[in-house]
C-alpha positions in Angstrom: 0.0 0.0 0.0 1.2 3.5 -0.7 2.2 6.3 1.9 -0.2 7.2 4.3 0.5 10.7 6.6 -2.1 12.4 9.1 -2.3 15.4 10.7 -5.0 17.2 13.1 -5.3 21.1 13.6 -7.5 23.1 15.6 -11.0 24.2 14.1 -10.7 27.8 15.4 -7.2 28.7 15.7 -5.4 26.4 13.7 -2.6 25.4 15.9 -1.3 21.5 15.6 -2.5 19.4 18.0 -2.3 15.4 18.1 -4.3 13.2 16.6 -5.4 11.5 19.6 -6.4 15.0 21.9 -9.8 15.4 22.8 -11.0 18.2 25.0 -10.5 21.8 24.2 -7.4 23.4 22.2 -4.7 24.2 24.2 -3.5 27.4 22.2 -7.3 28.9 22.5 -9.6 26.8 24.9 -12.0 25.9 22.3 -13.3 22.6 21.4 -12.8 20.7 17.8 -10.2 20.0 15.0 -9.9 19.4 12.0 -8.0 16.0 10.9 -6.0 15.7 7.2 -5.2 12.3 6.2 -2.6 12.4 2.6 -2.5 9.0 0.6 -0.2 8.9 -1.7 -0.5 5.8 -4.4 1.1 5.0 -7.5 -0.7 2.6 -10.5 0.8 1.4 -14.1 -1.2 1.1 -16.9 -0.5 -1.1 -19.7 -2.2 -1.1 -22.9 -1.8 -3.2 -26.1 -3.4 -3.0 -29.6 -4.3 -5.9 -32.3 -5.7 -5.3 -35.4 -6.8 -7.8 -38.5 -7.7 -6.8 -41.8 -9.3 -9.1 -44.3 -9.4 -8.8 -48.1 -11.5 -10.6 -50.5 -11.5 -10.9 -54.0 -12.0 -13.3 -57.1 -9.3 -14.2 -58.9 -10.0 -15.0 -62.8 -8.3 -17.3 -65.2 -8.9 -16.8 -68.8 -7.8 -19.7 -70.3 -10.3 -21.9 -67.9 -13.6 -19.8 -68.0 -12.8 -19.4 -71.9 -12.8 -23.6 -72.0 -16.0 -23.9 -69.8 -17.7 -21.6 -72.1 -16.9 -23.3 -75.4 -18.1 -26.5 -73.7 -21.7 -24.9 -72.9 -21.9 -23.2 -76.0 -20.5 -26.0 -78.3 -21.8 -28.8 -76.3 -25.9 -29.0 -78.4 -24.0 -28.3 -81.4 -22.3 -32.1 -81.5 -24.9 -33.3 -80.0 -26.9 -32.1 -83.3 -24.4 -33.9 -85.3 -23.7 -37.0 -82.7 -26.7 -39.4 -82.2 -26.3 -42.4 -80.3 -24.0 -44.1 -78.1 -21.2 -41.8 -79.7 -23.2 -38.6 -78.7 -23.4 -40.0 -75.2 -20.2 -40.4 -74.6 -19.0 -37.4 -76.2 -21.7 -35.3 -74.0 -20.1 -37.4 -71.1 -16.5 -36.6 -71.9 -17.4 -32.8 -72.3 -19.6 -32.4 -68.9 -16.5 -34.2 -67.2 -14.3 -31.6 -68.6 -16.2 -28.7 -67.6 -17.0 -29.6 -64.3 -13.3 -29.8 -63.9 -12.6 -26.6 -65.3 -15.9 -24.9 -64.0 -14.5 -24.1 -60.3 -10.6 -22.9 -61.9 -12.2 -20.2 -63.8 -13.1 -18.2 -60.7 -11.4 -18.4 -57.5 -12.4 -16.7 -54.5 -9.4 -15.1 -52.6 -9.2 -14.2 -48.3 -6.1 -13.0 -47.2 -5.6 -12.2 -43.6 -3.3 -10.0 -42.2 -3.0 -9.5 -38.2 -0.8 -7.7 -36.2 -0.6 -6.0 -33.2 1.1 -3.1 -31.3 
């Protein structure tokens, strides 16, 4: 605990007296005083900052959404012109294609960046 100091006057004359009188002043006869207590404390304060910033963003590749596009738009086309088992199979072959394609042609991006001070 800090530093603690006391001190007691007299209410009418202002003369020191101790803490522990009781009874009249001795400087002027009259009764009461006035007591003064000082504490003197000390604290720290600490503080600390952290921050985090996000960014999002899609990141496009051309030569993927150009290939999943051709598919779509090409795909009825040999169908037209493939009937059968052959159409099948190219339809197949081309839907395989594009679904592995479909999810390189746009890619969503989150970088995180945290820090603190």
């Amino acid at each position: 605990m800090g530093e603690v100091t006391q001190a007691a006057t007299c209410a009418h004359c202002g003369k020191s007296i101790a803490l522990k009188h009781s009874g009249p002043c001795p400087a002027c006869g009259k009764e009461g005083k006035n007591i003064y207590v000082e504490i003197k404390e000390s604290i720290e304060v600490h503080s600390s900052l952290q921050w985090e910033t996000k960014k999002e963003y899609y990141k496009k590749h051309k030569g993927a959404a150009v290939t999943v596009i051709a598919i779509s738009v090409l795909s009825p086309f040999i169908g037209l012109f493939l009937a059968g088992p052959a159409g099948v199979i190219v339809g197949l072959g081309l839907s395989g294609i594009a679904y592995y394609f479909g999810p390189k042609a746009v890619t969503k991006i989150i970088e995180i960046t945290k820090g603190h001070a």
